[in-house]
C-alpha positions in Angstrom: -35.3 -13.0 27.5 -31.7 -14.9 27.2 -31.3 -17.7 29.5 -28.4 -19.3 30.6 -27.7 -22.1 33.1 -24.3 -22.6 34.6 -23.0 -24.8 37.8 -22.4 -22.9 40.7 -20.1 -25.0 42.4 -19.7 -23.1 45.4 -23.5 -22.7 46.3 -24.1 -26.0 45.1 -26.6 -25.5 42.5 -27.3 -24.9 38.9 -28.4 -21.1 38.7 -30.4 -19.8 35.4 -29.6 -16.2 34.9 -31.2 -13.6 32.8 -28.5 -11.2 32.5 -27.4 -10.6 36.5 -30.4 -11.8 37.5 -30.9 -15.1 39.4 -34.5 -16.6 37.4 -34.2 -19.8 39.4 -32.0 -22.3 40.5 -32.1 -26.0 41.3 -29.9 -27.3 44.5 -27.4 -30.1 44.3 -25.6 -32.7 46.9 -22.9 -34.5 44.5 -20.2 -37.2 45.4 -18.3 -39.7 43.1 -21.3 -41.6 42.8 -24.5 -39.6 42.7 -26.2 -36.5 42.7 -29.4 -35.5 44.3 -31.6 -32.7 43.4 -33.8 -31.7 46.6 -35.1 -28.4 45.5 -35.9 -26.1 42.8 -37.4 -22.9 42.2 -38.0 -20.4 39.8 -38.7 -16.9 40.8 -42.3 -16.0 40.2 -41.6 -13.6 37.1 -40.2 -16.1 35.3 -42.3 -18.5 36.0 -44.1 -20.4 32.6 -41.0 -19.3 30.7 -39.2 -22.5 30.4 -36.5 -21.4 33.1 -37.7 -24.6 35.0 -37.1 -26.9 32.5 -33.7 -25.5 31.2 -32.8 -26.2 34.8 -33.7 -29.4 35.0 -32.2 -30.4 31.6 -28.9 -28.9 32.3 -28.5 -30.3 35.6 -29.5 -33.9 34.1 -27.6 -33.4 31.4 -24.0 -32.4 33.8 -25.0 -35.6 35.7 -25.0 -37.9 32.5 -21.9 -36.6 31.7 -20.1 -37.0 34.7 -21.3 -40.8 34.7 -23.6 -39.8 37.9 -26.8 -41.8 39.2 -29.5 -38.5 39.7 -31.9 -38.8 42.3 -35.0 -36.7 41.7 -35.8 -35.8 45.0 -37.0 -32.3 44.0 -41.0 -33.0 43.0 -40.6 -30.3 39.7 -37.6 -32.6 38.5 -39.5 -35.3 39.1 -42.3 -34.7 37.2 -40.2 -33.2 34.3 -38.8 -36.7 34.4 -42.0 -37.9 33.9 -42.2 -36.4 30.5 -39.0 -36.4 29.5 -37.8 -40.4 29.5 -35.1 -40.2 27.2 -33.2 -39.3 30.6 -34.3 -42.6 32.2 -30.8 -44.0 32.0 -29.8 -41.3 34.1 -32.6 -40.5 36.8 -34.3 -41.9 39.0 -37.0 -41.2 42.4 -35.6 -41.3 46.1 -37.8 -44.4 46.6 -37.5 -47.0 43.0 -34.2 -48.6 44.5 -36.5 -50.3 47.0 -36.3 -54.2 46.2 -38.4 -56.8 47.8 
């Protein structure tokens, strides 16, 4: 299995392909600002196989680079926030900009 994760712009999400197959893919909403990440999901014969994670790390990683704020709204990238902090910087949850 060779995985690869490109942007698809035009549907708005990061896709991880296994030759011409779609394995999974994790939505986007981007401005000049911010991205959000409400949804991922990896089709269930790829599932275990790391094509979750590549997603998540590519997508993090496109919204470090373009200087974004990335709001984990997705509960998978969440929790692979939750064990990969070196991306604190870059993430954060819907709900941690709350101040008193």
């Amino acid at each position: 299995m060779s995985i690869t994760v490109t942007d698809n712009g035009a549907a708005r999400r990061f896709e991880a392909r296994d030759g011409d197959t779609v394995a999974g893919f994790a939505d986007y909403l981007r401005d000049d600002r911010q991205v959000i990440y409400p949804h991922t999901q990896v089709d269930h014969a790829y599932e275990g196989r790391g094509v979750g994670s590549a997603l998540a790390r590519a997508a993090l990683d496109d919204a470090r680079e373009r200087g974004l704020t990335a709001i984990a709204a997705c509960p998978f990238i969440a929790a692979w926030l939750d064990r990969h902090p070196e991306y604190a910087d870059t993430a954060r949850r819907p709900d941690s900009d709350v101040t008193d």
